[in-house]
N, C-alpha and C positions, 0 to 999 in steps of 0.2 A: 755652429756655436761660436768660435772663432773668430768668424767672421763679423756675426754680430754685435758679440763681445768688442773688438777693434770699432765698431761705426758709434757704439755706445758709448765708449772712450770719446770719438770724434765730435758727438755731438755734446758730451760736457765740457769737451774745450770751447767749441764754438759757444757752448751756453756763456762760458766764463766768459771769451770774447767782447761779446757783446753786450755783456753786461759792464766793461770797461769803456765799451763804445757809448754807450747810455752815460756814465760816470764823465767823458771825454765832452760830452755835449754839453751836459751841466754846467762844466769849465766854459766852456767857448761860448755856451752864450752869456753867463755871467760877467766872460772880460768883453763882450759883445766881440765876437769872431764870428768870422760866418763859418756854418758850421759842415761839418765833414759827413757824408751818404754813408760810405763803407758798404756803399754796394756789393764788391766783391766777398765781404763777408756773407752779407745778404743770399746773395749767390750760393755760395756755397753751404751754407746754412740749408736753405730748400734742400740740395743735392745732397746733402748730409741722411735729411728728414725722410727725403723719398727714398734711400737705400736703404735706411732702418726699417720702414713701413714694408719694401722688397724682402728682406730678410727675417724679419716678425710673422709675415703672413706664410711663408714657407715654409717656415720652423710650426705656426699653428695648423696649418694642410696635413704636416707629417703628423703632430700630433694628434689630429683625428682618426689619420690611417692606423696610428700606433694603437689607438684605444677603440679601434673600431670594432671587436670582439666585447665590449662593454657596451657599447650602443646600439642599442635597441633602435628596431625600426616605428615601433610603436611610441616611441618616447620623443620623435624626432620631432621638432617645432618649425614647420615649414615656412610659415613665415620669417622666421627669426632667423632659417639657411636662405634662404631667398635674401635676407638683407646683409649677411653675410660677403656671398660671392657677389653680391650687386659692389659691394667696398670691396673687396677682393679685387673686381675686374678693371673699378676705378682705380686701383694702384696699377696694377700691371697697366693698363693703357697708357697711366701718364708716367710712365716707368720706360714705356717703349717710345712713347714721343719725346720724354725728356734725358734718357739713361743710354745714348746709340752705344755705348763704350760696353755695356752690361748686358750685351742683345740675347746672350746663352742663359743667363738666370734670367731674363726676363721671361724669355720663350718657354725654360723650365716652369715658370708661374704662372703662363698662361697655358702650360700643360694640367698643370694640375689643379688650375681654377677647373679649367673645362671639365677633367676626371672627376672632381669631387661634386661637382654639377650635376653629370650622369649621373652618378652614385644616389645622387639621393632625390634625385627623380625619378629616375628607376625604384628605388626604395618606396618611395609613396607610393608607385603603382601595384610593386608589390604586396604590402601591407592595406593593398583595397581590401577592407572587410566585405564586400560585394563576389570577389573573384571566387568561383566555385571551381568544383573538380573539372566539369567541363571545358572552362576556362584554360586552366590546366592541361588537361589534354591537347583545346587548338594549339597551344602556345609548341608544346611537344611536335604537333603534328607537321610545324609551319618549319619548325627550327630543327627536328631530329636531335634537339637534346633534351634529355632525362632531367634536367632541371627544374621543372614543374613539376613534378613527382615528388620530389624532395622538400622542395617549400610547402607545398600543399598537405604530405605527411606534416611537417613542423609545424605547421597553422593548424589541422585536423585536432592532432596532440596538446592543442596550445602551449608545443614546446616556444619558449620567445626566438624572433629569427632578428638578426644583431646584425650591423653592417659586413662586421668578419664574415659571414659564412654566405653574405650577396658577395663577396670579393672572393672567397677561397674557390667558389662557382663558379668563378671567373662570366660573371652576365656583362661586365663592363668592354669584353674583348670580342663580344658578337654583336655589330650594327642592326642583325637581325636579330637577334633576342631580346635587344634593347624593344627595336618597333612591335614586334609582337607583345610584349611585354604591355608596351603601353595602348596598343591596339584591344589587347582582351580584357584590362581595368579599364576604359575608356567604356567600353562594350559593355562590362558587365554594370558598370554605374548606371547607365541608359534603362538596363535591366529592370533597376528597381523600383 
């Protein structure tokens, strides 16, 4: 918060900036000057914009994780996370080719682009209305954990299953629960 708080200050100076530099040109071409680039403001301006955009999209990742006990898998609009991290990843890439000074927050961003990717990929396949008890059990049988069992009670029940409790699960920390996961939605979709 800090942090961003400090780059939000940084970019209404440069707003002021440059609105003096626009004011400064009006003069000079008025007394016919040739007039002044102010590139380095320029410059810095971008690198201002792209650290806010670094530390906006960090602070919005956390507050997903924060509220992820209120989001429902059912509720999730996949399109709309798909175009999400699609702008997510476009920061972080031009973050990491333009920001080499800031290489630890950026790596952070491109950690947690990728986390909340899985997350809610893994969620769609979860919340496949297709995936039966069956299903279920391969997934158990493939991976030796009781994780299927638990989702498929909560889905039976139509208790709602919330991103919290695909995280408290911990699905996101097994490369193989993840593939079986989406091996047995993938499968059971064919199913139908």
């Amino acid at each position: 918060q800090a942090v961003l708080s400090a780059v939000r200050d940084l970019s209404e100076q440069i707003t002021a900036l440059e609105e003096r530099g626009r004011h400064m040109k009006l003069y000079q071409r008025a007394l016919r000057r040739p007039m002044s680039m102010f590139t380095e403001l320029l410059d810095m301006s971008q690198a201002v914009a792209l650290k806010r955009s670094v530390w906006e999209t960090l602070l919005e990742i956390d507050d997903i994780f924060v509220r992820a006990n209120a989001i429902l898998l059912e509720g999730i609009d996949k399109k709309a996370e798909d175009e999400r991290m699609q702008r997510w990843m476009q920061i972080a890439l031009r973050a990491d080719k333009e920001l080499p000074s800031n290489s630890s927050v950026v790596a952070q961003l491109k950690r947690k682009v990728t986390e909340h990717r899985d997350l809610i990929v893994t969620c769609t396949h979860i919340a496949n209305t297709a995936l039966r008890e069956r299903h279920w059990a391969a997934i158990e049988a493939a991976t030796g954990q009781k994780l299927g069992r638990q989702l498929a009670t909560a889905k039976r029940n139509s208790e709602p299953i919330s991103l919290g409790l695909v995280l408290r699960l911990n699905v996101l920390t097994s490369p193989l629960l993840l593939e079986e996961i989406q091996k047995a939605s993938l499968k059971a979709s064919q199913e139908l």
